[in-house]
C-alpha positions, 0 to 999 in steps of 0.5 A, a space after each residue: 459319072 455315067 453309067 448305062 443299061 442295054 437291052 439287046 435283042 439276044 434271048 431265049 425262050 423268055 430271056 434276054 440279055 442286058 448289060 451295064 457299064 459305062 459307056 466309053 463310046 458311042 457310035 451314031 448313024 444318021 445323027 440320031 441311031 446308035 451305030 454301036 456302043 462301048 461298055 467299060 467294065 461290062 456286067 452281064 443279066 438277064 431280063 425274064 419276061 413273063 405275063 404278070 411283071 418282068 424281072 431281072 437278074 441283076 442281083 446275080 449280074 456276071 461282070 465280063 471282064 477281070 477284077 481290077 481289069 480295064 475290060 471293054 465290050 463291044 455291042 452292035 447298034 443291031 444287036 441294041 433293043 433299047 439304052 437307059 443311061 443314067 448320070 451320078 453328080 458326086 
């Protein structure tokens, strides 16, 4: 299983938004960048910034889609600051 964490560009004043998921497309462009990216069951928070250690909201993360809902979300390769993803052997 792979499960995946997208910093986007989208903030306010010292947030920004991240999302997790996992990833069920992915879009590259010139072989190497991300073109666009496809979470399934998408979970929204933010990352704080401030001087000392960055923080995250994950603790309080908002999913988008319904319960029990095959739900999908969209990200624009241009919209991507940075993509961890992470993969889980069971």
């Amino acid at each position: 299983m792979i499960t995946c964490f997208v910093l986007t560009n989208i903030g306010h004043e010292n947030r920004q938004i991240i999302y997790s998921g996992f990833p069920e497309e992915i879009g590259l462009k010139d072989g190497a960048k991300i073109d666009y990216l496809v979470l399934r069951a998408p979970e929204k928070f933010y990352l704080r910034k401030n001087r000392r250690r960055p923080q995250t909201s994950l603790a309080q993360a908002r999913k988008i889609s319904q319960p029990y809902a095959r739900g999908f979300l969209f990200i624009a390769g241009s919209q991507i600051e940075n993509v961890h993803f992470e993969s889980w052997s069971f």
